[in-house]
Backbone bond lengths (Angstrom), bond angles and torsions (degrees), N, CA, C in turn:
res aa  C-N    CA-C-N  psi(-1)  N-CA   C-N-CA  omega(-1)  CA-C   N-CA-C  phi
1 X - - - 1.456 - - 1.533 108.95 -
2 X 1.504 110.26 123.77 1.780 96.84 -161.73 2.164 83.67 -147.23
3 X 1.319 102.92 167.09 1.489 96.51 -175.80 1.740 80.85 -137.64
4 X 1.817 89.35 142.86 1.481 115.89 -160.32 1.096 100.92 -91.29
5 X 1.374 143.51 122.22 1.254 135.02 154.28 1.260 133.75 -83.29
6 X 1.412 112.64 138.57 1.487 121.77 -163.98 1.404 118.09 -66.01
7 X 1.654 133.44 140.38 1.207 136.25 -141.50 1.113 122.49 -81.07
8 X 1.901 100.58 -24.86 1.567 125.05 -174.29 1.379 102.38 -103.57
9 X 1.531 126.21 34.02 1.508 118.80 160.63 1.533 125.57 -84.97
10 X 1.245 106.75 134.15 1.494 125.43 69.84 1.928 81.82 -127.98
11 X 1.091 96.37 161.56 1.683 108.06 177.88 1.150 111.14 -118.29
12 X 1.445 123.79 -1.93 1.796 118.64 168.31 1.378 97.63 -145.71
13 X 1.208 103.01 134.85 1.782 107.34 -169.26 1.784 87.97 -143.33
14 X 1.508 103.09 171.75 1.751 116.74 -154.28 1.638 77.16 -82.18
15 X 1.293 107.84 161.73 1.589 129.29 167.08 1.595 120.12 -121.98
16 X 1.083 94.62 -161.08 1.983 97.08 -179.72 1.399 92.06 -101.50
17 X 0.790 139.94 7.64 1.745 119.86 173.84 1.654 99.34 -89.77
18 X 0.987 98.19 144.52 2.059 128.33 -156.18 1.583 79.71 -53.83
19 X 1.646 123.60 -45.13 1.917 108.47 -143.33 1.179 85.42 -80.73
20 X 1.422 143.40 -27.80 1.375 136.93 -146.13 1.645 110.96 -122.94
21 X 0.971 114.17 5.32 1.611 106.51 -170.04 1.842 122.80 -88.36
22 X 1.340 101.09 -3.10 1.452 107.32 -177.47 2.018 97.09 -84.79
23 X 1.728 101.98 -66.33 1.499 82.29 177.05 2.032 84.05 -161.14
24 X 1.400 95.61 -175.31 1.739 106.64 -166.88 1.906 88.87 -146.56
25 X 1.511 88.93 134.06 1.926 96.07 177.54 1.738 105.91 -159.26
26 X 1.446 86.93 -173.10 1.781 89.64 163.08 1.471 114.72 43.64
27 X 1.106 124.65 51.83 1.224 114.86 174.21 2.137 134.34 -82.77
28 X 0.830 132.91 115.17 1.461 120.73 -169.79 1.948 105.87 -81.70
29 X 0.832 115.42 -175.55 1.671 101.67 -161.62 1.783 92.17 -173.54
30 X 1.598 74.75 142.02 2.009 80.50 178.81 1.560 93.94 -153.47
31 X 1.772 122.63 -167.60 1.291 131.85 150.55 0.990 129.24 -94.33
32 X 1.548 142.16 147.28 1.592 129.30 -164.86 1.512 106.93 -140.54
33 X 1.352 159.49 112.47 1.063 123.90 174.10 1.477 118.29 53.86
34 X 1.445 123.58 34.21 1.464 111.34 167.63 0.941 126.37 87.85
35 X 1.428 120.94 -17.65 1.488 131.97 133.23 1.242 132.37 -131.64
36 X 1.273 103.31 -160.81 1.933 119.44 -146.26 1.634 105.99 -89.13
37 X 1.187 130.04 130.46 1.459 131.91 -159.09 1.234 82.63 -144.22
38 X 1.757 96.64 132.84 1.799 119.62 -163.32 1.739 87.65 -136.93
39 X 1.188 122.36 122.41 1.549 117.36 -177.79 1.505 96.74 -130.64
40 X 1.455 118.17 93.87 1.310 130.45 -171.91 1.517 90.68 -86.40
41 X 1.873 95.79 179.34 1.439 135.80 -176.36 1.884 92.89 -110.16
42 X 0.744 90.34 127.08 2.016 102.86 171.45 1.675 100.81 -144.05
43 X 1.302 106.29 168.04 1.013 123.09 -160.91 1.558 109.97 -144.94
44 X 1.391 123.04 146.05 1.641 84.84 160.37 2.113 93.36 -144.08
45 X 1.342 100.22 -127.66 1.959 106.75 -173.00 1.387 108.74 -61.10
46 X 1.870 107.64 -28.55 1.639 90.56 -174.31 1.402 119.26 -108.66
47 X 1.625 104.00 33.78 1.274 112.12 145.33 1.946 100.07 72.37
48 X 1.388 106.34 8.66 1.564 105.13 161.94 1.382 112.51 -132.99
49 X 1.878 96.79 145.37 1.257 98.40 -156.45 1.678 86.34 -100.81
50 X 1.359 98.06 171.34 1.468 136.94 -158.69 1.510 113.61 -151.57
51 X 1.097 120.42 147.44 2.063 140.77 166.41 1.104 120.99 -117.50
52 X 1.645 80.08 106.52 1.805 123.33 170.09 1.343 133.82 -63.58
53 X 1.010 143.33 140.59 1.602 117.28 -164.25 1.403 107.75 -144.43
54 X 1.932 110.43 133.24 1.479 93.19 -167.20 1.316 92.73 -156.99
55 X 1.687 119.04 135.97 0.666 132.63 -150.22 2.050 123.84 -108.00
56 X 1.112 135.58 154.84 1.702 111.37 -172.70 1.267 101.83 -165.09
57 X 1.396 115.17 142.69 1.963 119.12 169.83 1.044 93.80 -86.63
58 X 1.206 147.55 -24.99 1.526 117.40 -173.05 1.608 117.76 -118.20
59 X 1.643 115.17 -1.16 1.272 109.85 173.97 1.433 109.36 104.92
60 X 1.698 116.37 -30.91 1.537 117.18 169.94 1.195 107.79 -111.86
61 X 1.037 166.45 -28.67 1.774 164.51 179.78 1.294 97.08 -105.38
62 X 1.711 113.83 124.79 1.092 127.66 176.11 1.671 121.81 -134.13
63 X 0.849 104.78 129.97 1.989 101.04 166.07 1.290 111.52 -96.91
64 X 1.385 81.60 130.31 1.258 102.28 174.56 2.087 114.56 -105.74
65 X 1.560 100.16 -176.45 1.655 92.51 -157.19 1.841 87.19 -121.55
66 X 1.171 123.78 162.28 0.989 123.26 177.21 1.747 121.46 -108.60
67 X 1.390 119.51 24.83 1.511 134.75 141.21 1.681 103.72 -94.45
68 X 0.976 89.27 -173.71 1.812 123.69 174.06 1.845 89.03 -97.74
69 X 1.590 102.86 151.58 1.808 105.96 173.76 1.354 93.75 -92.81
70 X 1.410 126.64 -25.03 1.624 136.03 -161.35 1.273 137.40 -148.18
71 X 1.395 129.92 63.08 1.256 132.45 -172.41 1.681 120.59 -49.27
72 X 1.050 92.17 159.80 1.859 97.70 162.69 1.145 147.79 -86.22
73 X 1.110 129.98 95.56 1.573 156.17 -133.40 2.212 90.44 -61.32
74 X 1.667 84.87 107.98 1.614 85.05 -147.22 1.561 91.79 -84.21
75 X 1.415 124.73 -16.15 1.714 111.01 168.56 1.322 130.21 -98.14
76 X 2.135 103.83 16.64 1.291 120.89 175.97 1.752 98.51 -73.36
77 X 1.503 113.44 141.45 1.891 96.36 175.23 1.861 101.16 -92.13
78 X 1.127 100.47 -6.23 1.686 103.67 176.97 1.606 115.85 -76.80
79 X 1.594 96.91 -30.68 1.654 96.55 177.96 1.522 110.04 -101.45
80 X 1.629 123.86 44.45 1.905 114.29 -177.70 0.997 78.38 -84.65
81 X 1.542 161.90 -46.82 1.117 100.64 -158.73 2.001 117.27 -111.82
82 X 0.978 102.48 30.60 1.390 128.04 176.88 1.632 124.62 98.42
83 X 1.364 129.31 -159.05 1.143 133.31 -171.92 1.781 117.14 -114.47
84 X 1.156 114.16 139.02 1.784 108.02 -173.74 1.374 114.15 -135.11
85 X 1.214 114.19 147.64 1.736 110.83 152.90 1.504 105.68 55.51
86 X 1.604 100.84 71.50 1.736 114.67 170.24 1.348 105.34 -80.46
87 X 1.198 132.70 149.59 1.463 152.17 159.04 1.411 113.11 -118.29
88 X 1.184 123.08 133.52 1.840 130.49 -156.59 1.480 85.70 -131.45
89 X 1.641 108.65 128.93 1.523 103.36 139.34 1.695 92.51 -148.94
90 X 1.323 85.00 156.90 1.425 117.72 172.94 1.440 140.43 -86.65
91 X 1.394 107.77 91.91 1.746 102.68 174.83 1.224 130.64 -108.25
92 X 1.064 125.05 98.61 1.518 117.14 -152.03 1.056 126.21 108.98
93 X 1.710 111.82 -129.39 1.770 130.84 169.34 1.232 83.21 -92.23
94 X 1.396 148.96 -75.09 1.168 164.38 -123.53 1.568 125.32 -91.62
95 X 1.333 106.40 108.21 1.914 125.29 172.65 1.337 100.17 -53.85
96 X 1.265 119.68 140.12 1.687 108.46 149.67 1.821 83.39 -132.85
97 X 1.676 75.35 147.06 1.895 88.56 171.76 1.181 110.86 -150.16
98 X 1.891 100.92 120.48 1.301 100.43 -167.24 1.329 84.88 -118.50
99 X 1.442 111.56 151.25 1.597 152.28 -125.88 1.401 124.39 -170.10
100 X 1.467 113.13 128.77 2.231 113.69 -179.09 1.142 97.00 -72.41
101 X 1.441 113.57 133.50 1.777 131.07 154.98 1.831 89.61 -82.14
102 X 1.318 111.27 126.73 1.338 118.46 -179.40 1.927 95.43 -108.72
103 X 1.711 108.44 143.06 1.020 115.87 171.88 1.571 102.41 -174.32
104 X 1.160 124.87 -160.95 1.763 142.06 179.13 1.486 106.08 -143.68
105 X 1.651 101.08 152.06 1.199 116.23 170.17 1.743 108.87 -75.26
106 X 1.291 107.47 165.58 1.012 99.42 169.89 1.808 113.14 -87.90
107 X 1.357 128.41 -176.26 1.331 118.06 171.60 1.145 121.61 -61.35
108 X 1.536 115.59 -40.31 1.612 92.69 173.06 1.156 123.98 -90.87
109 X 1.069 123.62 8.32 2.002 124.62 169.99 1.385 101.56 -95.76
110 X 1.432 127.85 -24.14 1.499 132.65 173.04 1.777 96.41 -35.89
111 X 1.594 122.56 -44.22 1.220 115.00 -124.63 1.603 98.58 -92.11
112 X 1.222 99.03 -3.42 1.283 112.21 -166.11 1.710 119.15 -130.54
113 X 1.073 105.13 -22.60 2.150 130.50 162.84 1.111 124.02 -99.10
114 X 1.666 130.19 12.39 1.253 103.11 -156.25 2.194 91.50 -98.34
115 X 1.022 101.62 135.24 1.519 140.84 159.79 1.672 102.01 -13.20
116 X 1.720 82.94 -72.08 1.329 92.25 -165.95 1.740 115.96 -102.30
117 X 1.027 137.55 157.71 1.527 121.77 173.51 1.335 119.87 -98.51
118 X 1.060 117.97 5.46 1.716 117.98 175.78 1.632 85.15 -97.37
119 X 1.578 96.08 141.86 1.424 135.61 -173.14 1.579 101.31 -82.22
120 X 1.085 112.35 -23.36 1.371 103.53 -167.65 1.851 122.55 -101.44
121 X 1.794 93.68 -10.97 1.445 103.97 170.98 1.826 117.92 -85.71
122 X 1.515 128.22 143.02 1.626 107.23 -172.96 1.496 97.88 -54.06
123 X 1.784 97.66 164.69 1.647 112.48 175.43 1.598 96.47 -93.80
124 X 1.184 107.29 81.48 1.710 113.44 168.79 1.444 101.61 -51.08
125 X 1.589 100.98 156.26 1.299 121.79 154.24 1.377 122.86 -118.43
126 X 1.456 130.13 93.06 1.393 105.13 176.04 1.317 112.20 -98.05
127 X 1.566 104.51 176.35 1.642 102.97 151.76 1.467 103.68 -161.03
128 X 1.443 108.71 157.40 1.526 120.39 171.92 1.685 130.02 -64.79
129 X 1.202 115.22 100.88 1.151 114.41 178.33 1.525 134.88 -106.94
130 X 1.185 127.38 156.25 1.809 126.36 -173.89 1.624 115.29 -91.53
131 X 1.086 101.14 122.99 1.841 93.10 152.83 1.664 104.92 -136.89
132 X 1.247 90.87 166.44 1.943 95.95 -167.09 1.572 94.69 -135.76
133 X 1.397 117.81 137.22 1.131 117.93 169.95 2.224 109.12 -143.27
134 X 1.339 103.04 154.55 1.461 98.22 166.97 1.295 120.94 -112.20
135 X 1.046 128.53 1.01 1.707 144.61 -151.67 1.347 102.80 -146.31
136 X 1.413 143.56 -38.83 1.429 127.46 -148.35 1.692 107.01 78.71
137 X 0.785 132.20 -10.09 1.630 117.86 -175.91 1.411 123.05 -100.07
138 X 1.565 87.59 -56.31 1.635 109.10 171.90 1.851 111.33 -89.08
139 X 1.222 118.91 118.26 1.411 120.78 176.25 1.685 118.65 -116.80
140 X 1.101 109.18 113.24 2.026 116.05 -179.08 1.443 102.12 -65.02
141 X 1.201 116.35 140.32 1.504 109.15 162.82 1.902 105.30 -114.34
142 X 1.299 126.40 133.88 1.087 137.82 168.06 1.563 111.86 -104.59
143 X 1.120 118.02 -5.11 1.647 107.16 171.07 1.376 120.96 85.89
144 X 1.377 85.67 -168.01 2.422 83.17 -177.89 1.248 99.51 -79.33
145 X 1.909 98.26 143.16 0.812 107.19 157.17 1.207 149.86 -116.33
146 X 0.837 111.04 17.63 1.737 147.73 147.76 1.369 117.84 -83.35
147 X 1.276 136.57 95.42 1.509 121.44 178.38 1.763 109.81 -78.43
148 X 1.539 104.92 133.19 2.116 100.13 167.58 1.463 85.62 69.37
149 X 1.561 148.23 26.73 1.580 139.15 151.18 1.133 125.04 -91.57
150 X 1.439 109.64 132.47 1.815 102.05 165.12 1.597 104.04 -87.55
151 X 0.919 120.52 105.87 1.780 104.59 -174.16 1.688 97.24 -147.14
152 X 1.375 133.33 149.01 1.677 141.31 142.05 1.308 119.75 -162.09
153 X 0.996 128.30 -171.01 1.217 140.37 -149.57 1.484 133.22 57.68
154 X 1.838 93.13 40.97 1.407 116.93 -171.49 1.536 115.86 -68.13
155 X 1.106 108.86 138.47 1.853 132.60 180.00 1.160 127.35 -117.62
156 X 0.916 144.86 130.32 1.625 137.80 -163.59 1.435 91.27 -128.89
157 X 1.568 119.14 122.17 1.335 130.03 136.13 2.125 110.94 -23.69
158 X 1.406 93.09 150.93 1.352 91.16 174.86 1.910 120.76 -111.66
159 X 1.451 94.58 38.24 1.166 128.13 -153.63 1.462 135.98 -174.51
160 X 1.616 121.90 136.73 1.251 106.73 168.96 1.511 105.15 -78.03
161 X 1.644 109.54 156.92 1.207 111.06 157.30 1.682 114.00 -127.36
162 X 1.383 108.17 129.73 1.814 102.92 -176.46 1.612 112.50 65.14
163 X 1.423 89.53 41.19 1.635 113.25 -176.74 1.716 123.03 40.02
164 X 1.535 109.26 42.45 1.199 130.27 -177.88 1.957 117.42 -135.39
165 X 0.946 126.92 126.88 1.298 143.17 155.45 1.233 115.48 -47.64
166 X 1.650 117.08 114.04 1.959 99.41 -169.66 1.699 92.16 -146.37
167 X 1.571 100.38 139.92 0.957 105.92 -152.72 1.297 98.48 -163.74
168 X 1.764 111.46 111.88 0.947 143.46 170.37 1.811 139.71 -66.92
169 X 1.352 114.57 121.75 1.418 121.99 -153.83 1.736 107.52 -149.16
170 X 1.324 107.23 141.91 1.538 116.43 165.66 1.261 127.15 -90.96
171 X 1.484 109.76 109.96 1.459 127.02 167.71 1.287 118.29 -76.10
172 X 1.434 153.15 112.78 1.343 125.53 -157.06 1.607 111.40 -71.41
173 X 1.524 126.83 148.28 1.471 92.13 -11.56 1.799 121.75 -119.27
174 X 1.313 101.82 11.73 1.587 107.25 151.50 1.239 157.26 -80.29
175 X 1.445 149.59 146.78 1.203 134.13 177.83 1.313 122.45 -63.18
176 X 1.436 115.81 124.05 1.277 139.60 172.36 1.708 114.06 -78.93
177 X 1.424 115.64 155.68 1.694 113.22 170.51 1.686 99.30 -131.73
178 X 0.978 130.41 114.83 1.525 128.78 154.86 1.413 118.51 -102.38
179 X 1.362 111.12 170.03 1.544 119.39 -163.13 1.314 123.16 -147.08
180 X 1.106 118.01 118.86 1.834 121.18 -154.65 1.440 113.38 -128.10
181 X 0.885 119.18 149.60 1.887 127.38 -178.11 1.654 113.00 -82.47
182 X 1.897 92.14 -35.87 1.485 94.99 -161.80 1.532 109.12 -141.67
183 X 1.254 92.07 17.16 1.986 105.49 172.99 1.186 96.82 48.61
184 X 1.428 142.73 45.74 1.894 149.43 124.17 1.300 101.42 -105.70
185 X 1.194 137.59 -76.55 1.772 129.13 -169.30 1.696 117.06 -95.21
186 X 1.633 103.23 120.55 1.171 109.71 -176.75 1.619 121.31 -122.34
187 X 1.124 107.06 156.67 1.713 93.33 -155.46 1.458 88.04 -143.42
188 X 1.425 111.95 -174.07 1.743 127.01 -147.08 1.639 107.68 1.35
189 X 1.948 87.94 101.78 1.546 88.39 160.12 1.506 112.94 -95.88
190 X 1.178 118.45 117.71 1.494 127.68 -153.38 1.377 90.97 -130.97
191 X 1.503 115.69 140.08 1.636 122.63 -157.90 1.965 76.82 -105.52
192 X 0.887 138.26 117.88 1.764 138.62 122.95 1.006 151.11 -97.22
193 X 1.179 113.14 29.74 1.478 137.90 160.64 1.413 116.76 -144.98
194 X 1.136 95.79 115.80 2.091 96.99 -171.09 1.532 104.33 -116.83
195 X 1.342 85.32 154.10 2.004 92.63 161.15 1.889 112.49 -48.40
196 X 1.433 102.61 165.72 1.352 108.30 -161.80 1.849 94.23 -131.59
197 X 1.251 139.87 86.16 1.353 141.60 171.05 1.541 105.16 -18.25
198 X 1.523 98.83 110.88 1.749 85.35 153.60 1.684 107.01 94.47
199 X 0.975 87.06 -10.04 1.975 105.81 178.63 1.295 119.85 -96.49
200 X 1.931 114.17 158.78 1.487 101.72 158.03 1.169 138.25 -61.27
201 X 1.692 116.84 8.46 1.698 123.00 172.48 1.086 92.13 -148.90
202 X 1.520 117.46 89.65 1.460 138.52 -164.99 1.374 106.80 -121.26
203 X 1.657 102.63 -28.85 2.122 110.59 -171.34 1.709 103.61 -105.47
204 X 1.067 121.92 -42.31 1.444 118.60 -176.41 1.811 109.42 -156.86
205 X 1.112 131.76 -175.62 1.256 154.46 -156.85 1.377 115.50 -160.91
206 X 1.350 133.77 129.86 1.236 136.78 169.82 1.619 114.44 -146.35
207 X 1.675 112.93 121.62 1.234 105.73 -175.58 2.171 122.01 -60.18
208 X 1.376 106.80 130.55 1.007 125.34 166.83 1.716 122.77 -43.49
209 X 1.330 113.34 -130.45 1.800 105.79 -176.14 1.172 78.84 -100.92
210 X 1.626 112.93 -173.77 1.323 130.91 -151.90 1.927 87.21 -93.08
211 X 1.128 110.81 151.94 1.839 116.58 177.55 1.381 114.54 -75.24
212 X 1.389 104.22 132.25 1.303 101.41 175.23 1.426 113.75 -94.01
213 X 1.500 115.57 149.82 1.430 121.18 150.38 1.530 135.13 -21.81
214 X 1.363 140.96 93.93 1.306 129.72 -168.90 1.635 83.03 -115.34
215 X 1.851 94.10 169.21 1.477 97.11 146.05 1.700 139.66 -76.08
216 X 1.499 79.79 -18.86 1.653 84.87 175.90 1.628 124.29 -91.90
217 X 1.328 83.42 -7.28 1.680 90.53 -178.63 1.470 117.98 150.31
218 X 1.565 121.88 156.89 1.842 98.00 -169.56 1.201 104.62 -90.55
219 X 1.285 110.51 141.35 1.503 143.28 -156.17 1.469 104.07 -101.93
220 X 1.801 122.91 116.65 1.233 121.23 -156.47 1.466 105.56 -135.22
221 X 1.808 114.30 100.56 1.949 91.78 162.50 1.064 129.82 -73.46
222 X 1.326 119.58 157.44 1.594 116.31 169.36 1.327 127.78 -150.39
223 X 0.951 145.93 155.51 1.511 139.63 -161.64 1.730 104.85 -103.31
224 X 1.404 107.71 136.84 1.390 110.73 -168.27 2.020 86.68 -113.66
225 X 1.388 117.28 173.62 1.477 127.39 170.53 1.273 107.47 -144.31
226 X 1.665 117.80 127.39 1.112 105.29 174.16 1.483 114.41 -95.65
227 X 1.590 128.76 -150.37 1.705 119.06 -179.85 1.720 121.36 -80.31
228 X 1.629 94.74 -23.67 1.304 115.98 167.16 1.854 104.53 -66.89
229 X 1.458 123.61 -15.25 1.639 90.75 173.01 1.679 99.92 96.94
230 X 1.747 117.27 -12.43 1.173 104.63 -176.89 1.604 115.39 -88.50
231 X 1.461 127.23 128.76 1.558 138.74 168.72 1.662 112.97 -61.72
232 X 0.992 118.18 118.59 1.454 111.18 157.06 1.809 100.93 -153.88
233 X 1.473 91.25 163.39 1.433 98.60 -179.26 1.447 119.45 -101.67
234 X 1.392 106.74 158.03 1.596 110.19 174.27 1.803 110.13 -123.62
235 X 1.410 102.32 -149.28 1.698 95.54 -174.75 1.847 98.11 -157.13
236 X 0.973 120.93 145.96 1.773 118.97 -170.29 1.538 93.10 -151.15
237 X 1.390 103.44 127.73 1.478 102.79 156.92 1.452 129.99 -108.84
238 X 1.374 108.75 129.05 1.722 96.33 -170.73 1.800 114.47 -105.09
239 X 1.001 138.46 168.33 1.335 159.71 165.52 1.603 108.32 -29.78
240 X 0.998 128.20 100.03 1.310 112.80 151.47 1.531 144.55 -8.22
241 X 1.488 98.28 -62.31 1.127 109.75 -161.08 1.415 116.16 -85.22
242 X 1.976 99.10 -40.92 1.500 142.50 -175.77 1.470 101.72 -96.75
243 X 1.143 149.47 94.35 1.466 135.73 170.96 1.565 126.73 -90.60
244 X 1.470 93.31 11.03 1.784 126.52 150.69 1.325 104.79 -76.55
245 X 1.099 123.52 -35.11 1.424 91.02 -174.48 1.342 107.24 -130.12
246 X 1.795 96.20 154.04 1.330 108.03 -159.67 1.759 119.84 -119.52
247 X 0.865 99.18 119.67 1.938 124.62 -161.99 1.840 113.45 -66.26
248 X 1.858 96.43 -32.26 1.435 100.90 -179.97 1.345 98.39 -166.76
249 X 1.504 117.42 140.22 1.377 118.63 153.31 1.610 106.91 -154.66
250 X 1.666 107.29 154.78 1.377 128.58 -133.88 1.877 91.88 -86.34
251 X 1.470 94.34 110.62 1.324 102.80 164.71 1.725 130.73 -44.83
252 X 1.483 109.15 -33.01 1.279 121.82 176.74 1.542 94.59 -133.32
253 X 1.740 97.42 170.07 1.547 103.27 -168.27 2.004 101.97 -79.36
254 X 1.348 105.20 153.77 1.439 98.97 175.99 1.674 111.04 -105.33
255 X 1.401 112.31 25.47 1.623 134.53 165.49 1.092 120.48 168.60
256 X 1.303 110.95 147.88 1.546 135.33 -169.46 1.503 132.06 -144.30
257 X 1.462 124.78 140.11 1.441 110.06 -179.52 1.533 111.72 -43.83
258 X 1.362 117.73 145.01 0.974 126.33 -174.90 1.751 117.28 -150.46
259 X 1.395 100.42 -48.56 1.863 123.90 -177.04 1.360 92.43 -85.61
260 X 1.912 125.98 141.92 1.081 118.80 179.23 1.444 134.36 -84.68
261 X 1.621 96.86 16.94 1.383 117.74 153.42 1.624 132.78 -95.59
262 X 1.558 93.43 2.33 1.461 82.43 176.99 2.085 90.03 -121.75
263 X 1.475 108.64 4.48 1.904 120.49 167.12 1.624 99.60 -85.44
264 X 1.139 120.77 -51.07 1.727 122.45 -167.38 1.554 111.26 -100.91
265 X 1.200 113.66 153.06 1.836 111.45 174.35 1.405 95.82 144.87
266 X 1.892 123.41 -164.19 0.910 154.08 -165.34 1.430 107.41 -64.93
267 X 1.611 119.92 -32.54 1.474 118.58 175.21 1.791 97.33 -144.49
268 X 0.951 151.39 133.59 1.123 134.15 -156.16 1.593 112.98 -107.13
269 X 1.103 121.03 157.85 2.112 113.57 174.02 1.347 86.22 65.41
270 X 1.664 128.05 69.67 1.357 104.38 142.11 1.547 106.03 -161.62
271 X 1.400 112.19 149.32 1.319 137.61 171.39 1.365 123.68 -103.63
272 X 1.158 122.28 92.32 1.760 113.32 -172.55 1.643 101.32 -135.89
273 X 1.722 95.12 134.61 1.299 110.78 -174.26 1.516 99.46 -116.68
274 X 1.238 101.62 145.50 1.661 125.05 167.55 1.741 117.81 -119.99
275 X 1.154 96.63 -10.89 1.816 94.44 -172.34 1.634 96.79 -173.44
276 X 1.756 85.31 138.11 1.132 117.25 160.57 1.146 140.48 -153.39
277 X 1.695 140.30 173.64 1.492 131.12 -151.39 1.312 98.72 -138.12
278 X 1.273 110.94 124.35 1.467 117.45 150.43 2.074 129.62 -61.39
279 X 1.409 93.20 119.05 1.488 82.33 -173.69 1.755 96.72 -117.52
280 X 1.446 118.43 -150.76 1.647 93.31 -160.60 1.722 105.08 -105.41
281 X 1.399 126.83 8.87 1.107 153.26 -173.74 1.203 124.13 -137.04
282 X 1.210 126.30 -28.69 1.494 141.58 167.28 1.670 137.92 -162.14
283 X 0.964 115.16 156.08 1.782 109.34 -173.82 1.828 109.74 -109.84
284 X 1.209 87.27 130.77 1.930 110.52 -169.93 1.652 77.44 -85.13
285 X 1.276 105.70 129.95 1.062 122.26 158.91 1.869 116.53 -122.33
286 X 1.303 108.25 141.87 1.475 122.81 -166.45 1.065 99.51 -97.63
287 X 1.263 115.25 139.82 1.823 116.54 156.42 1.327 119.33 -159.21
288 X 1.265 116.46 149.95 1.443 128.16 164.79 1.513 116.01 -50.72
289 X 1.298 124.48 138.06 1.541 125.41 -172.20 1.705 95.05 -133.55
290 X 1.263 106.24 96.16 1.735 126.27 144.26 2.412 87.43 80.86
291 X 1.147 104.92 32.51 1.787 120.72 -172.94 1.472 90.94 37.62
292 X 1.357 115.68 57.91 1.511 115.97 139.42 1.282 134.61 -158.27
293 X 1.293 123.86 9.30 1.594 136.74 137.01 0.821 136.95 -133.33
294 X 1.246 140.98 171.33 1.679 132.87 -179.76 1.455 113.66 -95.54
295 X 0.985 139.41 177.86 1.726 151.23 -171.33 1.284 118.58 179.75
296 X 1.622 119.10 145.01 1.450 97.21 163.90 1.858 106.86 -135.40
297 X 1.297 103.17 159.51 1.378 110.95 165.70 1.451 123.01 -118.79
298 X 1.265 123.58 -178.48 0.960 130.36 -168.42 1.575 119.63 -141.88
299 X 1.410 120.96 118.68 1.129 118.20 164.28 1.753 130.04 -111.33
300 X 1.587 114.49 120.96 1.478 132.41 173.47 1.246 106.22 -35.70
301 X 1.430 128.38 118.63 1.616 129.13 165.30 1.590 97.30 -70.95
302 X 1.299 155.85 20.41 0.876 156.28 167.50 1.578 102.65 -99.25
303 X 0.856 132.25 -19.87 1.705 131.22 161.91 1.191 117.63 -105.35
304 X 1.290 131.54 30.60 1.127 118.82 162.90 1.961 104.27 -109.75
305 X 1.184 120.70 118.22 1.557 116.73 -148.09 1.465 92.64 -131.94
306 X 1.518 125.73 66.15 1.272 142.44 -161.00 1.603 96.41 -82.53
């Protein structure tokens, strides 16, 4: 089971406009009006990132706009150093996209928060935050949602299940599932998906685009890391009913750097998806290539043989 990538990638690359010209990734992806809405992470000289928004009938040619759709809430201290890696799903009228507030500890909370344990990487601070939109134009911000968390690579079910909101996030360094009544208070952060010793997602885990609805069960990408630092994705199917528990997940990765745009760039060896689309034969999946262009592939619902 392997996902094909399209021939004419990368399909969003940095431009001359100031927010976007360093590099463009991570994009989350939904439907809007009849077409395909890609709300990337760009970046540009002042080194804060921002969400770009670009729009396409067919999923590969897109326009793009020459603002940002979403700046970074510049007297938030969670967003100095901007916003990343939106995930969109849809319930209803209503987008929710939850998204990293990027920032650092200070030195002395470093000593005691830091994320990561090598001394030599910054002591980031992230946390998971909400925005809600119905249009694309106008966007609500509700803030962290995690209070005092290091947590992202948040996913939202497109649905309650067992009359709860559940919604998936990385704690380092596995994926977590919590479960909420009213999408503000969330409770059992319970890791169910862990690193695998000795594997291509051996160092950390980060949830993929948000899961779609199958019949067999919701169908979830996610990005595995090995010690080398390399990104690639896999595929897990979980339970319907139970979204604890998990029915299948991909012994080997089902993509990997490969094109020397998704080997060279802003972070190098990596593939990371935030969004993807169901089409009636297969799902375009989006991803970041090496955090400096976008691409997409595609995987055949005819190979997935659950």
């Amino acid at each position: 089971m392997k996902l094909r990538r399209f021939e004419g990638n990368p399909i969003i690359t940095p431009t001359k406009n100031w927010w976007e010209n360093k590099f463009v990734s991570n994009p989350g992806a939904t439907r809007y009006n009849g077409k395909i809405v890609l709300l990337y992470r760009a970046q540009g000289g002042d080194h804060i990132s921002r969400f770009g928004l670009a729009v396409s009938d067919d999923g590969f040619n897109f326009e793009r706009f020459p603002e940002p759709a979403v700046d970074a809430d510049g007297v938030d201290p969670y967003e100095r150093l901007g916003i990343e890696d939106p995930r969109i799903t849809q319930i209803g009228e209503t987008y929710y996209i939850f998204y990293t507030a990027a920032s650092v500890y200070s030195a002395a909370e470093a000593k005691v928060k830091r994320v990561f344990p090598d001394p030599s990487r910054p002591p980031w601070r992230i946390r998971t935050c909400l925005l809600t939109t119905k249009d694309f134009k106008r966007f609500d911000r509700h803030g962290v949602v995690f209070k005092d968390v290091d947590t992202k690579d948040s996913a939202l079910f497109s649905g309650k299940i067992g009359g709860k909101f559940v919604l998936m996030h990385r704690f380092y360094p596995d994926i977590h599932i919590s479960f909420s009544e009213d999408l503000t208070n969330w409770t059992d952060y319970k890791p169910f998906i862990q690193v695998r010793k000795e594997s291509w997602d051996s160092e950390r885990l980060g949830t993929g685009a948000p899961p779609i609805k199958t019949e067999k069960g919701w169908l979830l990408l996610y990005h595995g890391v090995d010690q080398k630092h390399v990104y690639r994705l896999g595929l897990v199917l979980l339970d319907l009913k139970d979204p604890t528990k998990i029915l299948y997940r991909s012994s080997e990765p089902v993509f990997e750097p490969v094109e020397m745009y998704e080997k060279e760039g802003q972070f190098p060896n990596v593939v990371y998806s935030a969004g993807w689309i169901e089409q009636e034969n297969e799902f375009l999946v989006y991803y970041g290539a090496a955090d400096r262009v976008v691409g997409v592939a595609s995987l055949d619902k005819s190979q997935l043989g659950f």
